[in-house]
C-alpha positions in Angstrom: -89.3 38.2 24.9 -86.8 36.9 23.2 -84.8 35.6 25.9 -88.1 33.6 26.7 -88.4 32.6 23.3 -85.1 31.3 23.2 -85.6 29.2 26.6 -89.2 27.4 25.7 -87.7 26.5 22.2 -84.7 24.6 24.3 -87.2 23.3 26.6 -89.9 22.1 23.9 -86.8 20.3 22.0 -85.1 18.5 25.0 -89.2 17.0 26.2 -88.9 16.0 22.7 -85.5 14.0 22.3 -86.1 12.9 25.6 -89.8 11.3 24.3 -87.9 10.3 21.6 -85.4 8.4 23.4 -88.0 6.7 25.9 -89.8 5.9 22.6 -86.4 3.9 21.0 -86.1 2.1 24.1 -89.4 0.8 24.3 -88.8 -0.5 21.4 -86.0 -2.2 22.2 -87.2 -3.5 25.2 -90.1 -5.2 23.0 -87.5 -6.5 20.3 -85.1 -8.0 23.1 -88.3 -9.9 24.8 -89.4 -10.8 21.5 -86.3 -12.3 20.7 -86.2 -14.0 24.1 -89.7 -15.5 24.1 -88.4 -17.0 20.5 -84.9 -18.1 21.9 -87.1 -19.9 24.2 -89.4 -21.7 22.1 -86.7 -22.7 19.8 -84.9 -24.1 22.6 -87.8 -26.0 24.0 -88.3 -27.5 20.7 -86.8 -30.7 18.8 -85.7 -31.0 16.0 -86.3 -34.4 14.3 -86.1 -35.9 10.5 -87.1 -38.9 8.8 -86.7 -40.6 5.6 -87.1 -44.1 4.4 -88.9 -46.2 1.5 -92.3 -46.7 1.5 -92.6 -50.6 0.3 -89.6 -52.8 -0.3 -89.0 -56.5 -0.7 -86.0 -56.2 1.7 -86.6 -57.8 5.0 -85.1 -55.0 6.1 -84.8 -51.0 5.4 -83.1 -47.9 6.1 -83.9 -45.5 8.5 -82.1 -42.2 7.8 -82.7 -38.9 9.8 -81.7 -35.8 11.6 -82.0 -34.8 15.5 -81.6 -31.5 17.4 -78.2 -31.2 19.9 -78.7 -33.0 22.8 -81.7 -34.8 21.6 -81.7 -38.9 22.2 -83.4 -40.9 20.0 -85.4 -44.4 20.2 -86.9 -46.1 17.5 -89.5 -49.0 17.6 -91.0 -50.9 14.6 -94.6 -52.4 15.0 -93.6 -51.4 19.0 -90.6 -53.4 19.5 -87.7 -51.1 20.2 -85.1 -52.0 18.3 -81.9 -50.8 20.6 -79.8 -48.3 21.2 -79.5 -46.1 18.3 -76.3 -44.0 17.6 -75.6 -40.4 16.1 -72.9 -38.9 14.3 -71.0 -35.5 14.9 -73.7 -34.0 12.6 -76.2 -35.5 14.8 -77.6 -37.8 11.9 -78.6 -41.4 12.4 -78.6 -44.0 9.8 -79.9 -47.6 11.1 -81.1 -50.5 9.1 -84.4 -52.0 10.7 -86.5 -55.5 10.3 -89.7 -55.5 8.7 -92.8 -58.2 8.8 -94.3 -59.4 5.9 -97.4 -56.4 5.3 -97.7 -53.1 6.6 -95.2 -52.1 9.1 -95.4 -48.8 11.5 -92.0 -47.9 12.1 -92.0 -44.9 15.2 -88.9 -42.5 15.5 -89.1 -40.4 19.2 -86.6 -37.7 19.9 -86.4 -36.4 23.7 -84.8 -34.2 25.8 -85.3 -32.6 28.7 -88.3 -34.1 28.8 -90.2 -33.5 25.9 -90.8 -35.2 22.8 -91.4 -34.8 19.3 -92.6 -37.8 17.1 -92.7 -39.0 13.6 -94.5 -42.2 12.3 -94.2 -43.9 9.1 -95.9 -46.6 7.8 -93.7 -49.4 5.4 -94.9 -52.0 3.5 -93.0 -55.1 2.9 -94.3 -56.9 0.0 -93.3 -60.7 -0.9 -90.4 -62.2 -3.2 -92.4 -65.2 -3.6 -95.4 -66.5 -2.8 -94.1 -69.0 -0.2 -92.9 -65.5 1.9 -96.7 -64.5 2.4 -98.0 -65.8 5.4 -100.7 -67.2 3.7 -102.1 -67.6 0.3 -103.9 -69.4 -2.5 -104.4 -69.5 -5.7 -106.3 -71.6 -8.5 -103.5 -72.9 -10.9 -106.0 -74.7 -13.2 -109.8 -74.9 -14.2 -111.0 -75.0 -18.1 -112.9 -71.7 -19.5 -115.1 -73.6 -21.4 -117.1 -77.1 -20.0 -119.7 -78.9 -21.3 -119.9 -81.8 -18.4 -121.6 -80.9 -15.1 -118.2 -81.0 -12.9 -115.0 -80.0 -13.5 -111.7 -80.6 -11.5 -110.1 -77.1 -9.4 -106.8 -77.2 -8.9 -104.5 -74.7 -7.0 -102.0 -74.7 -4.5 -101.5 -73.5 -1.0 -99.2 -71.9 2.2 -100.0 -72.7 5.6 -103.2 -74.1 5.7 -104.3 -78.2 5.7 -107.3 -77.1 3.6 -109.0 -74.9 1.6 -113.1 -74.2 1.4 -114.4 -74.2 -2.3 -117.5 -72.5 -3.7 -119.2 -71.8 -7.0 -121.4 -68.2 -7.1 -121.1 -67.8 -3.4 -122.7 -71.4 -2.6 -120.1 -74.1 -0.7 -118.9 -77.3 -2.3 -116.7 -78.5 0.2 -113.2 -78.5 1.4 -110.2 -79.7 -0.2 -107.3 -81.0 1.6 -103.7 -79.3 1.1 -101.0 -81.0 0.4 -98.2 -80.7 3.0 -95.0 -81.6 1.0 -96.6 -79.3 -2.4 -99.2 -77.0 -1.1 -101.3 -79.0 -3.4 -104.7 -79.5 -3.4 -108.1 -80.7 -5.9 -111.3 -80.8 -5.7 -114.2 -81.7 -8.1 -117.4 -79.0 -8.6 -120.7 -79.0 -9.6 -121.6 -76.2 -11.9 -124.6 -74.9 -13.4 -125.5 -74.0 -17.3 -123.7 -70.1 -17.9 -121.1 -68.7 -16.3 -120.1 -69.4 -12.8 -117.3 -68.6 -10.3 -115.2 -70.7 -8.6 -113.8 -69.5 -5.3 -111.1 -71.3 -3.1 -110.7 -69.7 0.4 -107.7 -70.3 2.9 -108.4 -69.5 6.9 -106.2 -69.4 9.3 -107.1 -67.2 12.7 -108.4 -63.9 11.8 -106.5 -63.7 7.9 -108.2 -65.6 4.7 -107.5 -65.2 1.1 -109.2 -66.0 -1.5 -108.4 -66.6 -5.4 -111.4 -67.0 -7.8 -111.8 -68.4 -11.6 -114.9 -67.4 -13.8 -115.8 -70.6 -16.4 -118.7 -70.9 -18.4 -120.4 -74.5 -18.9 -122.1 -74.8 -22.3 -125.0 -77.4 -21.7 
């Protein structure tokens, strides 16, 4: 009995070590495809950074990013590509871009292998003067305070031959612009109390508009 003792004890421990050992290599089988299925996915994707400023009043800015190895990269501003663009031995890029006047959408694309990975970013170029905006208007002079039925509405312009004037919503007329000063007058009628004077520039599908609040007194 002891003899059989001995033999089932060997027996019971070697079934065990060897479920054991099918055990640990399961696991590693599991680890290894793990780690393969994540090799793969990181492969497969790009890596791509992006920084710049958000407004400016540069005609131009900085684009400055990162790419993955082997990655190309195109970039495009309002969708006009602007060229070639080069990396460094860090894979970096560092380009210097035009801007329009206004909101501009500037579109970074890194691909390889084909597929892509893409990062917008809208810029804002504002004016350095007011001759810069594409167009604009403004009242440069009107009295507060009036006690005659009319006054005179002066202001100036940018692009535009005229400008349409209105008090409280109602038209006046049109003024023509000056095209040596951007100048331009032109007389109202206003009622008793406070009023608003409105002078709006068109051109295609933009308009601006500057207003002036006067009060006449009798």
């Amino acid at each position: 009995m002891g003899a059989l003792d001995t033999k089932y004890k060997i027996y019971s421990m070697a079934k065990q070590q060897k479920k054991i050992i099918n055990q640990k290599f399961i696991a590693a089988v599991i680890v290894g495809l793990v780690f393969m299925l994540a090799s793969n996915a990181l492969a497969d994707s790009i890596f791509l950074t992006l920084k710049a400023k958000k407004k400016t009043k540069n005609p131009d800015v900085t684009l400055k990013g990162r790419v993955g190895i082997g990655a190309n990269v195109s970039i495009s501003v309002n969708g006009v590509d602007i060229g070639p663009v080069s990396l460094d031995e860090k894979n970096k890029y560092h380009v210097r871009v035009p801007l329009e006047i206004g909101n501009n959408t500037v579109r970074v694309t890194a691909s390889r292998d084909g597929t892509e990975k893409i990062i917008e970013k809208n810029i804002e170029r504002k004016s350095a003067t007011n001759k810069e905006r594409p167009l604009w208007v403004t009242i440069i002079y009107v009295k507060n305070r009036i006690e005659k039925p009319d006054v005179a509405v002066r202001g100036k312009a940018y692009d535009v031959s005229e400008v349409s004037i209105s008090v409280n919503g109602e038209p006046q007329g049109t003024a023509e612009v000056s095209a040596k000063t951007g100048k331009f007058k032109y007389r109202v009628i206003l009622p008793v109390g406070v009023s608003e004077i409105r002078a709006e520039a068109v051109k295609g599908l933009e308009n601006v508009t500057a207003t002036k609040r006067v009060r006449r007194l009798k």
